[in-house]
C-alpha positions as CSV (number, residue, x, y, z in Angstrom):
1,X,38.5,72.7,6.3
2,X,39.5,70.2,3.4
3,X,41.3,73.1,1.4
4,X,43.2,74.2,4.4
5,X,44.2,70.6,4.6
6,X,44.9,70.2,0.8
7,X,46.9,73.8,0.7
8,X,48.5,74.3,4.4
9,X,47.8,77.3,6.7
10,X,50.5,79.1,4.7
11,X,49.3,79.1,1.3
12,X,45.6,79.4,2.4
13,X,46.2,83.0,4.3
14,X,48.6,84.2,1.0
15,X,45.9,83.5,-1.1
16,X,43.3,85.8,1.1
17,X,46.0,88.5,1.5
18,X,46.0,88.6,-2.2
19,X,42.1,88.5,-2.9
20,X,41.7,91.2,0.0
21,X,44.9,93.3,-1.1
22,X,46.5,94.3,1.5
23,X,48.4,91.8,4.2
24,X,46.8,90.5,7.3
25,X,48.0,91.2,11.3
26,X,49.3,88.0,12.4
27,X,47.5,88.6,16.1
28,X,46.3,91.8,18.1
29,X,48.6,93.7,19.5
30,X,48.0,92.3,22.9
31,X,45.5,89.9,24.2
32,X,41.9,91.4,25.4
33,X,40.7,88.4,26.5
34,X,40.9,88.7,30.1
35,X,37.7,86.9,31.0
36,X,36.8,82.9,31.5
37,X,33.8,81.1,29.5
38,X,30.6,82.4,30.3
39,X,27.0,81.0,29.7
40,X,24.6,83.8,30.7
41,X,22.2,81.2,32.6
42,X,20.2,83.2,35.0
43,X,18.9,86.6,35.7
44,X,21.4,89.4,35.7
45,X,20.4,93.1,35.7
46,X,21.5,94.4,31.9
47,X,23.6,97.6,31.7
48,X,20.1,99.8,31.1
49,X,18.6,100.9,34.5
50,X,16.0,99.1,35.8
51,X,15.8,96.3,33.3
52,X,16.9,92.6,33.2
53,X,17.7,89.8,30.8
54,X,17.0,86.0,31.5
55,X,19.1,82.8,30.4
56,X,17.1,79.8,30.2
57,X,18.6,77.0,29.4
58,X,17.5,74.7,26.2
59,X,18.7,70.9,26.7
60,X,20.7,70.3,23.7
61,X,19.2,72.8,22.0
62,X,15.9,71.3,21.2
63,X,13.0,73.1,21.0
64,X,9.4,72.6,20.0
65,X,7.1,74.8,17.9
66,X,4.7,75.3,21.1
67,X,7.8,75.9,23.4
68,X,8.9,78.8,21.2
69,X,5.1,80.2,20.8
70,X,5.5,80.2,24.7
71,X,8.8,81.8,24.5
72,X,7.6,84.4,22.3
73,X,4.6,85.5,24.1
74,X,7.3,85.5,27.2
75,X,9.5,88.0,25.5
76,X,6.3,90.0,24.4
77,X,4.6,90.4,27.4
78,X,7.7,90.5,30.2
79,X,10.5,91.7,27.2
80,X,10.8,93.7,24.6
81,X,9.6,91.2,22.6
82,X,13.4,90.5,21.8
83,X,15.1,86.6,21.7
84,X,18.5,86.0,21.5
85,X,20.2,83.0,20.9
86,X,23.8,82.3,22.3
87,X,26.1,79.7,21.3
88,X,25.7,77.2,23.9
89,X,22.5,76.8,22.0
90,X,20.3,78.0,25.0
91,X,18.0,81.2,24.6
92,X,18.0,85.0,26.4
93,X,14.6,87.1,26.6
94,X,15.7,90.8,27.3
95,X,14.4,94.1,28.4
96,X,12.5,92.7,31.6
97,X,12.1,95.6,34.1
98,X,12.5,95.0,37.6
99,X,9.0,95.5,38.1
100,X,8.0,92.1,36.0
101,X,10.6,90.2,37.3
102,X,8.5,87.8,39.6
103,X,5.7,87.2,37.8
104,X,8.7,86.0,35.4
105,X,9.9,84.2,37.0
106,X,6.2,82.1,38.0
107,X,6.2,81.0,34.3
108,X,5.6,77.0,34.1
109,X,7.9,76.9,31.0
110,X,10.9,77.9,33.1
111,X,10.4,73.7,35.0
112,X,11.4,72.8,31.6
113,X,13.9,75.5,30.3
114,X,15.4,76.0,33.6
115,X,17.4,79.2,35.4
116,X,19.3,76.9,37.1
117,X,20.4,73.8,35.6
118,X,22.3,71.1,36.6
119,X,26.1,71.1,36.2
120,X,26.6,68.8,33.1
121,X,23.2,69.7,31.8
122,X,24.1,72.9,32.3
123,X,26.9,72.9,29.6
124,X,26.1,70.4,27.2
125,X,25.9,70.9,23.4
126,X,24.7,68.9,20.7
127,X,24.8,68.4,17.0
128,X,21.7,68.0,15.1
129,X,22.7,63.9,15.0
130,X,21.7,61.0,12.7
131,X,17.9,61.5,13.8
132,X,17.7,64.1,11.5
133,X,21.5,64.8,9.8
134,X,22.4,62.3,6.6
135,X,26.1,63.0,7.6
136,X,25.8,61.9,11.0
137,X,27.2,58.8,12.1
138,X,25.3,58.2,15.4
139,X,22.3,59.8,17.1
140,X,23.5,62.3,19.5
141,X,21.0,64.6,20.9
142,X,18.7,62.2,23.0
143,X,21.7,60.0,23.7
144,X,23.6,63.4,25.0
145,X,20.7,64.3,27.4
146,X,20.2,60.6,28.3
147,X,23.7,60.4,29.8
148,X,24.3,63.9,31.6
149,X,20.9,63.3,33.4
150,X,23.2,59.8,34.5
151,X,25.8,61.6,35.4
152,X,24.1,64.0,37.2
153,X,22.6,61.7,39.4
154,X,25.7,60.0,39.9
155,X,28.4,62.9,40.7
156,X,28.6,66.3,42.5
157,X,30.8,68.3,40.7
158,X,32.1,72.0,41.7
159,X,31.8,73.1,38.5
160,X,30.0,73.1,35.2
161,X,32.0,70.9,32.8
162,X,31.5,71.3,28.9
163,X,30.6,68.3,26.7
164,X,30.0,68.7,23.4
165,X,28.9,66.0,21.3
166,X,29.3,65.9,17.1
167,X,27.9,63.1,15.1
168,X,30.7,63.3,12.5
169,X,34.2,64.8,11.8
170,X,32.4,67.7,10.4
171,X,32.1,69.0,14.2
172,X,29.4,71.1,13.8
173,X,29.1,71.2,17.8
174,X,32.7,71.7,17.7
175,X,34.0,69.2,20.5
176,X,37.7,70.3,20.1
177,X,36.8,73.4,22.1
178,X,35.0,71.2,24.8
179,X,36.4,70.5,28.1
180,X,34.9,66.9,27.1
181,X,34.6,66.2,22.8
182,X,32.9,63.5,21.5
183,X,33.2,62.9,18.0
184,X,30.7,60.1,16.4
185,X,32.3,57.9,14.3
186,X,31.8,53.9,13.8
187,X,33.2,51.0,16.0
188,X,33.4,46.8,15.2
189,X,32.1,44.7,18.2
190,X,31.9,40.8,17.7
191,X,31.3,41.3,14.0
192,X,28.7,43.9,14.5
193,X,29.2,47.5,13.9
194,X,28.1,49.9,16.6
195,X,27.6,53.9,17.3
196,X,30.4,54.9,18.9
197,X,33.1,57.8,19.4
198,X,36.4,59.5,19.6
199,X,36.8,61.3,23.1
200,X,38.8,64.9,23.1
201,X,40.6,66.4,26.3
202,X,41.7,70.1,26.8
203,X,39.7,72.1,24.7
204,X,39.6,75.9,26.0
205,X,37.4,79.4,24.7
206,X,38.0,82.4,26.4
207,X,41.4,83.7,28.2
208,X,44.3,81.4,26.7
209,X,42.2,79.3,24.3
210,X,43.4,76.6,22.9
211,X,42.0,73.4,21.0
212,X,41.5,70.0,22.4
213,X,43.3,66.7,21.1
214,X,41.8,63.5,20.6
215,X,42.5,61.3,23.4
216,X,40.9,57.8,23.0
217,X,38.9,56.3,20.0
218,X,36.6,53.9,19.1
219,X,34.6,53.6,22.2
220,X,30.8,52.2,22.0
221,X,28.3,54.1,22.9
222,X,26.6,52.0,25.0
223,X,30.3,51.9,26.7
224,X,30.8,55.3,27.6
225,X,28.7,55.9,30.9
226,X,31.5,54.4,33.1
227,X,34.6,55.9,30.8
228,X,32.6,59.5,31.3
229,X,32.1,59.0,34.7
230,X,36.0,58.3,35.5
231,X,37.2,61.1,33.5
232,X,34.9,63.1,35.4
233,X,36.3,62.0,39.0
234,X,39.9,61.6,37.6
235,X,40.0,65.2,35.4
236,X,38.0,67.5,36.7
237,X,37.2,66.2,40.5
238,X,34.1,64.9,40.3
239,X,32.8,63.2,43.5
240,X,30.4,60.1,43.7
241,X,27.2,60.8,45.6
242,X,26.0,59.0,48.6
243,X,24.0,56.1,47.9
């Protein structure tokens, strides 16, 4: 990142066309991206006959020793004793034959790592944060959960919108991608300074990707409920529930 800044686009791809020998394509011929974002949360039959593969969802991505001792015996005794892990940070156990499929799905762990998650939950992603990252300006993870679960019980939405939160310009949870980035960075209150962030728009994977752009900055994190909740309604049609 900080040499493609210090060099330009242009001088960093001459340089790998000389190291590599040979000059690069500039793009595929056409585009074979005809598809929208998927998650693979759920059960879907796999491509072998007679055999499944679950998505359970991980919120933010945290997980326990015990939980993945769980996991594992799940994938051994209903799998092929396979995980896979995708980059929504959530977990797939694959190989289950239709004939395990409902004890499967009886497991207590799935209450926790769900099938079936709610809609913000459902897409969230989260850097490591300043619990446990140096680089991190603010704490993310809990603070991430904290406010979809809000959210959640706040709105109704149609469809799964994707918030991605990184505790520092390094975006390790890439938020530029998101549909919603939040970037952590540091805000002056009153003389104090707080946890706060930059907020992205726009970001799209998938069929005509393109990156976000930072939209508003410096907002407090104990200020952002109400700003997420009204880009929610105003962006992406998010309706208030019934009191």
């Amino acid at each position: 990142m900080w040499l493609i800044d210090e060099w330009g686009i242009d001088k960093f791809r001459l340089v790998v066309e000389e190291t590599f020998g040979r000059p690069l394509a500039m793009a595929a011929p056409e585009d074979e991206i005809d598809w929208e974002k998927r998650d693979h949360i759920g059960v879907f039959p796999q491509k072998q006959a007679g055999f499944n593969y679950a998505g359970l969802h991980i919120p933010v991505g945290r997980l326990y020793a015990g939980d993945l001792f769980e996991l594992a015996r799940m994938a051994e005794v209903y799998g092929q004793g396979e995980i896979r892990l995708t980059v929504e940070q959530n977990l797939l156990i694959v190989g289950i034959p239709d004939g395990a499929l409902e004890a499967f799905l009886q497991e207590p762990i799935l209450e926790k790592f769900s099938l079936n998650p709610s809609p913000l939950q459902r897409s969230l992603v989260s850097c490591t944060g300043a619990q446990f990252c140096g680089f991190a300006l603010v704490e993310t993870k809990n603070r991430a959960q904290a406010l979809a679960q809000s959210l959640d019980a706040e709105l109704t939405l149609e469809h799964p919108v994707r918030i991605h939160w990184t505790g520092c310009p390094n975006s390790c949870a890439q938020p530029q991608v998101a549909d919603i980035g939040l970037m952590g960075t540091k805000v002056r209150r009153n003389g104090k300074t707080l946890e706060g962030v930059d907020i992205f728009l726009g970001g799209q994977v998938g069929k005509d990707a393109k990156l976000g752009e930072c939209v508003q900055k410096g907002i407090p994190c104990e200020e952002l409920l109400p700003v997420l909740r009204q880009l929610l309604i105003d962006r992406f049609h998010a309706q208030p529930k019934q009191s």
